[in-house]
Backbone as XML, in Angstrom:
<?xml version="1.0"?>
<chain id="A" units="angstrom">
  <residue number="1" name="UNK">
    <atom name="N" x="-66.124" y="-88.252" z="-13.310"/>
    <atom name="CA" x="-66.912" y="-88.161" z="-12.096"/>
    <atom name="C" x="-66.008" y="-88.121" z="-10.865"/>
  </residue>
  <residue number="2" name="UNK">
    <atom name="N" x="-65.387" y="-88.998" z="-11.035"/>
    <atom name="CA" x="-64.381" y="-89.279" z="-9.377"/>
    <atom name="C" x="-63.458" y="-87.829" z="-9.602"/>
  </residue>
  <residue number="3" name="UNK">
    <atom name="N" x="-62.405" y="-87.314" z="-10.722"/>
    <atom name="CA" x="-61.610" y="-86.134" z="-10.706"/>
    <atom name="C" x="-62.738" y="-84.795" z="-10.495"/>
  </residue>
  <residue number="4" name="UNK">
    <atom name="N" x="-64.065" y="-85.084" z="-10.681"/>
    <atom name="CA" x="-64.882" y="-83.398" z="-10.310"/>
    <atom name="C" x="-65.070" y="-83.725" z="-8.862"/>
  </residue>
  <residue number="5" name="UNK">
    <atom name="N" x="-65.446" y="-84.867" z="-8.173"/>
    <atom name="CA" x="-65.702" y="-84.912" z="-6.701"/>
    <atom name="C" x="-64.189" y="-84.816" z="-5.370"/>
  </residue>
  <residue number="6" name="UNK">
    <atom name="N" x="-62.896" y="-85.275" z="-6.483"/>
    <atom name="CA" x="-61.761" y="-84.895" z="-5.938"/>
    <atom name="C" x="-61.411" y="-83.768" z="-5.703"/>
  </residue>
  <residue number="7" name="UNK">
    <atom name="N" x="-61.554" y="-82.823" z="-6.816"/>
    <atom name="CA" x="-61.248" y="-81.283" z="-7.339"/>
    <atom name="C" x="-62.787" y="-80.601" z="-6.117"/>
  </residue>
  <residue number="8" name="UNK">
    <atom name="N" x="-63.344" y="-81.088" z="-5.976"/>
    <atom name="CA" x="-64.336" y="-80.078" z="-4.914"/>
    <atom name="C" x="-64.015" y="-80.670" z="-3.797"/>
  </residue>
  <residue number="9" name="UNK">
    <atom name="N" x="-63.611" y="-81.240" z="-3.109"/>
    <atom name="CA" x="-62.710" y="-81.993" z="-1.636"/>
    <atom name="C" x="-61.602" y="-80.401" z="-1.526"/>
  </residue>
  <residue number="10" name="UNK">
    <atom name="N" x="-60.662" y="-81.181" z="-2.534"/>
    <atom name="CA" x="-59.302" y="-80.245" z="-2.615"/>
    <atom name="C" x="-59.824" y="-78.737" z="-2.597"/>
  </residue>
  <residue number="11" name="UNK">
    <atom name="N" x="-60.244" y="-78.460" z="-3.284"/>
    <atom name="CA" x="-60.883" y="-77.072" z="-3.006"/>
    <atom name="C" x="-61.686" y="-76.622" z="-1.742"/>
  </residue>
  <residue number="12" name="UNK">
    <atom name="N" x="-62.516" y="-77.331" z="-1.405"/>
    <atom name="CA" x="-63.311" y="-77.135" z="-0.362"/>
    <atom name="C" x="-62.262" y="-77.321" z="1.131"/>
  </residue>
  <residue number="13" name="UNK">
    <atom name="N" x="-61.328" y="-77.979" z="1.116"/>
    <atom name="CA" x="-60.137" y="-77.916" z="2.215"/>
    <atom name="C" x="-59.442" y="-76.593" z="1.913"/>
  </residue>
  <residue number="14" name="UNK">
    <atom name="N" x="-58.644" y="-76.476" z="0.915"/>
    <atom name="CA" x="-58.164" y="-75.313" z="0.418"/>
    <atom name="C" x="-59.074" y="-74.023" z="0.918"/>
  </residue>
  <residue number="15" name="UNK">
    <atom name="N" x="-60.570" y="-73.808" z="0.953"/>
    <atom name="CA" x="-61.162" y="-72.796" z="1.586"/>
    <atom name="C" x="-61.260" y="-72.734" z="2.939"/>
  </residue>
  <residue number="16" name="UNK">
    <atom name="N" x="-61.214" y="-73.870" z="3.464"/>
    <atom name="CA" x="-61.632" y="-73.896" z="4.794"/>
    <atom name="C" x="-60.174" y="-73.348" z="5.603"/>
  </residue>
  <residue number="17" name="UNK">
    <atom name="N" x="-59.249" y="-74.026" z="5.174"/>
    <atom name="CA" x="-57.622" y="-73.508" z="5.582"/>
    <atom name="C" x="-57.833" y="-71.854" z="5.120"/>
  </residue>
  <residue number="18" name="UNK">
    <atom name="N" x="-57.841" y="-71.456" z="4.323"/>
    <atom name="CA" x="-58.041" y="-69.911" z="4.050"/>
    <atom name="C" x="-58.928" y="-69.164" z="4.943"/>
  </residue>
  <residue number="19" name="UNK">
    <atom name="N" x="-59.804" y="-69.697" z="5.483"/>
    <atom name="CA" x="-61.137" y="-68.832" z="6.505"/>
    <atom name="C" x="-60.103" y="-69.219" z="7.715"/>
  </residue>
  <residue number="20" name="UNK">
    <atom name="N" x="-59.493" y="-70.365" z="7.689"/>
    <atom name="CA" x="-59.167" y="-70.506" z="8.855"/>
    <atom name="C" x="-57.949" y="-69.510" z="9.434"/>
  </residue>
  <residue number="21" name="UNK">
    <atom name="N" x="-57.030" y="-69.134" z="8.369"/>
    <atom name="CA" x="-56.047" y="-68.202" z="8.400"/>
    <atom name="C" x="-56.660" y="-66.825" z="8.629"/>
  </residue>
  <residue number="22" name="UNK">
    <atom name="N" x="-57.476" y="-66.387" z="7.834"/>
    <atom name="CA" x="-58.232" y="-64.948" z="8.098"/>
    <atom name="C" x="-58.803" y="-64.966" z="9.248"/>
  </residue>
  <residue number="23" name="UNK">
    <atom name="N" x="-59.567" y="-65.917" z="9.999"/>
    <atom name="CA" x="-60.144" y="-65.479" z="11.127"/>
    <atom name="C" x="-59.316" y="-65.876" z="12.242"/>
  </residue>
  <residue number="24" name="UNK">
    <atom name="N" x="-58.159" y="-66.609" z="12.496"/>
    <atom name="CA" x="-57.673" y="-66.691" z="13.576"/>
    <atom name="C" x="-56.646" y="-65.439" z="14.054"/>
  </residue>
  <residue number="25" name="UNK">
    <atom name="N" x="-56.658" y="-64.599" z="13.168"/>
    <atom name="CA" x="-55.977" y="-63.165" z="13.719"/>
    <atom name="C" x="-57.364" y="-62.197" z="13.891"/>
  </residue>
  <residue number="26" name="UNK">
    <atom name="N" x="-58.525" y="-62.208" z="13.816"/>
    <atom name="CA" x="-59.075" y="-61.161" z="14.502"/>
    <atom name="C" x="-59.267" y="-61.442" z="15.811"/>
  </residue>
  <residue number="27" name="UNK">
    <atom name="N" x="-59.395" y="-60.363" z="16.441"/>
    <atom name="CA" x="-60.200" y="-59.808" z="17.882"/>
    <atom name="C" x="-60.956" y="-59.481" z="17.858"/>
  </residue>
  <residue number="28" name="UNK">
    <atom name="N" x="-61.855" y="-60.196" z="18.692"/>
    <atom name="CA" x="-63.062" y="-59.276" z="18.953"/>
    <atom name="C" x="-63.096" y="-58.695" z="20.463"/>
  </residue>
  <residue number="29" name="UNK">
    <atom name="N" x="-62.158" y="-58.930" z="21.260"/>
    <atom name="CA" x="-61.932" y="-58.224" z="22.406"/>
    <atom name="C" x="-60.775" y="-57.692" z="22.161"/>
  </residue>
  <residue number="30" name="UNK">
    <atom name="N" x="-60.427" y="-56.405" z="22.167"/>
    <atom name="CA" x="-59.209" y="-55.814" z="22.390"/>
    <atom name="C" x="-58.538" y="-56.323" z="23.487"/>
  </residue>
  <residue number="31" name="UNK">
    <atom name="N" x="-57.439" y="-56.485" z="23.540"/>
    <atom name="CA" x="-56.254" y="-56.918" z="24.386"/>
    <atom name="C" x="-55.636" y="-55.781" z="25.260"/>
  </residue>
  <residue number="32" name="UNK">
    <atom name="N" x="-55.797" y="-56.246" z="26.462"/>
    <atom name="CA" x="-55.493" y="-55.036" z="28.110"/>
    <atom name="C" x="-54.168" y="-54.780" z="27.918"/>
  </residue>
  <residue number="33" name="UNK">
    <atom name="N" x="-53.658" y="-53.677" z="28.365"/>
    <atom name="CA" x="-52.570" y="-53.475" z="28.128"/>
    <atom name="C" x="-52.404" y="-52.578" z="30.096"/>
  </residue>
  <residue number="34" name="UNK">
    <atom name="N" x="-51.007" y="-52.662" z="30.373"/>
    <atom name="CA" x="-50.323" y="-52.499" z="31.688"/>
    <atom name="C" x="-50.261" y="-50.504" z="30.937"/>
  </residue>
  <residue number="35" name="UNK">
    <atom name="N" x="-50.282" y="-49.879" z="32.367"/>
    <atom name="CA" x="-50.476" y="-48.455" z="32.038"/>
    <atom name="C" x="-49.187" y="-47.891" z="33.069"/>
  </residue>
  <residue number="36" name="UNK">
    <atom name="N" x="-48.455" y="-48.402" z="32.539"/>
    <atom name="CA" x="-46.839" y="-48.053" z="32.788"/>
    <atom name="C" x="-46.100" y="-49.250" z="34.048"/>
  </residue>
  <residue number="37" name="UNK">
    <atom name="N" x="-45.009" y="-48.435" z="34.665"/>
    <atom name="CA" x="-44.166" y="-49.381" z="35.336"/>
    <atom name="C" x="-44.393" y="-48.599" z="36.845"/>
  </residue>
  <residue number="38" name="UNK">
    <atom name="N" x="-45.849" y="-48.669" z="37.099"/>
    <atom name="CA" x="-45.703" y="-47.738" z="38.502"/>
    <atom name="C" x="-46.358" y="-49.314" z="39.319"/>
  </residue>
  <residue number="39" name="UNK">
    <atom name="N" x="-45.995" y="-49.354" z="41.075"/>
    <atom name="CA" x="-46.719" y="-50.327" z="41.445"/>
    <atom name="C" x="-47.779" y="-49.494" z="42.389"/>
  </residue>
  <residue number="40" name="UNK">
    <atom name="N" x="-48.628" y="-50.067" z="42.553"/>
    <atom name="CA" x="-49.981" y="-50.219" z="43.118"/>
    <atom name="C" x="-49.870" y="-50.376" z="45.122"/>
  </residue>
  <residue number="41" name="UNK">
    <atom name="N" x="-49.810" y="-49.589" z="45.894"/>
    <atom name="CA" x="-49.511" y="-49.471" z="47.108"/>
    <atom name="C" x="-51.177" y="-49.890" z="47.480"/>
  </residue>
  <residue number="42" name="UNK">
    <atom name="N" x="-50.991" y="-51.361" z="48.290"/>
    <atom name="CA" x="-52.553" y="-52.027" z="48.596"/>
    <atom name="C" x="-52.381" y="-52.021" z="50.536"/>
  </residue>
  <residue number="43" name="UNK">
    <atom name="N" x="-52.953" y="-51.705" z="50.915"/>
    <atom name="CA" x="-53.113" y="-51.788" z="52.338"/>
    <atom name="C" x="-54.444" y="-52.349" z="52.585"/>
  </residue>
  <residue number="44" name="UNK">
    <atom name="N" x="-54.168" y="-53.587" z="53.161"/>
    <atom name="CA" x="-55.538" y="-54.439" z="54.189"/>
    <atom name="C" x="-56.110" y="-53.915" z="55.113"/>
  </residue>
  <residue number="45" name="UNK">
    <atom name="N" x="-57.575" y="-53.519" z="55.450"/>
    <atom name="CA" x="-57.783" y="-53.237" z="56.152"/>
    <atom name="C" x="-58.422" y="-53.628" z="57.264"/>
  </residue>
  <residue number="46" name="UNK">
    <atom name="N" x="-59.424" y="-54.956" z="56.456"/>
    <atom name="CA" x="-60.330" y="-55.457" z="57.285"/>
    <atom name="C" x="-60.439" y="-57.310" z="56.137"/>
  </residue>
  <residue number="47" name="UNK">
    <atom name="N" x="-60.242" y="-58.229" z="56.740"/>
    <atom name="CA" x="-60.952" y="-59.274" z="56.237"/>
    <atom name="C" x="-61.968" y="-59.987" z="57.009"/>
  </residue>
  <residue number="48" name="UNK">
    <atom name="N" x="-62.889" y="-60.620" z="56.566"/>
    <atom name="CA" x="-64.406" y="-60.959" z="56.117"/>
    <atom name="C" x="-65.014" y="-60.158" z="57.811"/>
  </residue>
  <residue number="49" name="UNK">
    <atom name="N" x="-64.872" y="-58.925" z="57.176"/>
    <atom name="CA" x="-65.616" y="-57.544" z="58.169"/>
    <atom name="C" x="-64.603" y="-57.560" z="59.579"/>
  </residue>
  <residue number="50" name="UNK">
    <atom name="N" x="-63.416" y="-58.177" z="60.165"/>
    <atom name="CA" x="-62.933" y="-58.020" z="61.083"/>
    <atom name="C" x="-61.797" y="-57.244" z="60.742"/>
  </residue>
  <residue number="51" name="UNK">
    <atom name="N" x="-61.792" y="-55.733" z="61.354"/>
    <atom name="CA" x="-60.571" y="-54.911" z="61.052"/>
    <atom name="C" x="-59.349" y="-55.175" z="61.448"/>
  </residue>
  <residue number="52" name="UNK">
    <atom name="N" x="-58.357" y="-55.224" z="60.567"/>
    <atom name="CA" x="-56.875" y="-55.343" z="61.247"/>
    <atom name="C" x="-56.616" y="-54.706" z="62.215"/>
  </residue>
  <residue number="53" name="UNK">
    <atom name="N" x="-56.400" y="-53.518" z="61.940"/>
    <atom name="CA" x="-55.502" y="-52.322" z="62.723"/>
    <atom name="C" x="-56.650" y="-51.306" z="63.351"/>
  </residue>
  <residue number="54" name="UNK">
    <atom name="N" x="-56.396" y="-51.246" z="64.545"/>
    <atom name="CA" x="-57.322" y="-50.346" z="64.989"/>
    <atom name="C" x="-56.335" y="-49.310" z="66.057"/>
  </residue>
  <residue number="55" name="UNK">
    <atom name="N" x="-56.925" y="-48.636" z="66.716"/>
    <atom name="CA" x="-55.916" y="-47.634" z="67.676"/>
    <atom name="C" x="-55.142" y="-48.328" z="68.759"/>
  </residue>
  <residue number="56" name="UNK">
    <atom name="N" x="-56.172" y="-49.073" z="68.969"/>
    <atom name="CA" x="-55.796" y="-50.035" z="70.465"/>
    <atom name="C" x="-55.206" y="-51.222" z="70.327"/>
  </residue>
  <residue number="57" name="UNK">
    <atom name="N" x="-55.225" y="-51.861" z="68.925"/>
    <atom name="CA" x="-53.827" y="-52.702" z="68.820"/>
    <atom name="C" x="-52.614" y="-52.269" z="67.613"/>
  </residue>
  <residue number="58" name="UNK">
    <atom name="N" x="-52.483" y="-51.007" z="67.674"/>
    <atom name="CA" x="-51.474" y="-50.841" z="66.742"/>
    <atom name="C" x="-50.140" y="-51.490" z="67.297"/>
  </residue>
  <residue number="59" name="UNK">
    <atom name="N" x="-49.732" y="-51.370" z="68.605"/>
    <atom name="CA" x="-48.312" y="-51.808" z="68.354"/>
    <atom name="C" x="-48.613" y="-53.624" z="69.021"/>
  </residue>
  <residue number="60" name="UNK">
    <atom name="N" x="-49.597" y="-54.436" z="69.117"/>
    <atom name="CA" x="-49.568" y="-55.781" z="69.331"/>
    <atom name="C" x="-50.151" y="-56.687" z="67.948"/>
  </residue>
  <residue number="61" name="UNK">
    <atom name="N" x="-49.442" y="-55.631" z="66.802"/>
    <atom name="CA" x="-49.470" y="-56.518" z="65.346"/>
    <atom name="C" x="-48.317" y="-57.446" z="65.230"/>
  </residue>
  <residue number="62" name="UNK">
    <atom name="N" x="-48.793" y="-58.561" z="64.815"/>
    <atom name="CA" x="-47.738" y="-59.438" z="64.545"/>
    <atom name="C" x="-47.432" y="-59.337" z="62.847"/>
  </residue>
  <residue number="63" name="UNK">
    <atom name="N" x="-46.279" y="-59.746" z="62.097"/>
    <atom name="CA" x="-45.872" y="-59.583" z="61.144"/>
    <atom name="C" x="-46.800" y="-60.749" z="60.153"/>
  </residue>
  <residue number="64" name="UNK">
    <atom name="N" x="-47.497" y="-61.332" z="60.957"/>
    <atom name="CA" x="-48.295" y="-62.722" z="59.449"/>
    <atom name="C" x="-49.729" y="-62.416" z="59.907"/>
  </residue>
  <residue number="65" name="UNK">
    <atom name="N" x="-50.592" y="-62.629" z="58.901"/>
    <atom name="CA" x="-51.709" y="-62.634" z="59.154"/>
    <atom name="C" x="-52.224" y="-64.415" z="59.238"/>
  </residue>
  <residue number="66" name="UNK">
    <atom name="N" x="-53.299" y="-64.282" z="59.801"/>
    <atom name="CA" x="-53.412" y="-65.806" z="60.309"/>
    <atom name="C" x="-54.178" y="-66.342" z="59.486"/>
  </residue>
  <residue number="67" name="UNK">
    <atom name="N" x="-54.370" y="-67.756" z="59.496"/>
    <atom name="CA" x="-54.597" y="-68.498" z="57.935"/>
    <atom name="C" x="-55.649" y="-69.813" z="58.671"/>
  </residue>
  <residue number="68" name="UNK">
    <atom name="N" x="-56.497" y="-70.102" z="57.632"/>
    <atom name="CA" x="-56.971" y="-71.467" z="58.131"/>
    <atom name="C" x="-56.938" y="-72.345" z="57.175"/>
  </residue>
  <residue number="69" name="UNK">
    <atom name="N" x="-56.834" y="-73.501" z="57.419"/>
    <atom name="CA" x="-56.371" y="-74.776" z="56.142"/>
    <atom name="C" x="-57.829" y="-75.303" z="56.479"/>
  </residue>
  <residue number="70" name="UNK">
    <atom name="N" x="-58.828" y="-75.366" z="55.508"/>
    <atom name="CA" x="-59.618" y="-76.273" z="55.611"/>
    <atom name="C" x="-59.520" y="-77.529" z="54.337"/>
  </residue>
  <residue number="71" name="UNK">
    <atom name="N" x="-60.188" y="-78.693" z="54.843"/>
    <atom name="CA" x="-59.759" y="-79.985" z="54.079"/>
    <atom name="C" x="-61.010" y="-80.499" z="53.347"/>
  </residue>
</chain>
């Protein structure tokens, strides 16, 4: 009695390690891949609807855009 309830433990671990090996290599989302070594040229134009650059302040841009720390 006790060696048939041992022998179905041992086995029943033994399966579970086996499902566990087979299913931790599938995907079910394919994995993104980078579509070469080119970079991405991003220009700001406007944040939350106030435009950066307009005609009439092109040359009174300062080099940082301005930031707020809220707490």
């Amino acid at each position: 009695m006790k060696a048939d309830l041992y022998t179905k433990i041992v086995l029943t671990v033994i399966a579970v390690c086996l499902s566990y090996i087979v299913v931790r290599d599938l995907s079910l989302i394919d994995p993104a891949h980078a579509q070469g070594n080119r970079t991405m040229p991003v220009d700001i134009v406007a944040i939350a609807g106030n435009r950066l650059i307009t005609t009439s302040n092109i040359e009174a841009l300062e080099p940082a855009l301005p930031v707020r720390v809220r707490r």
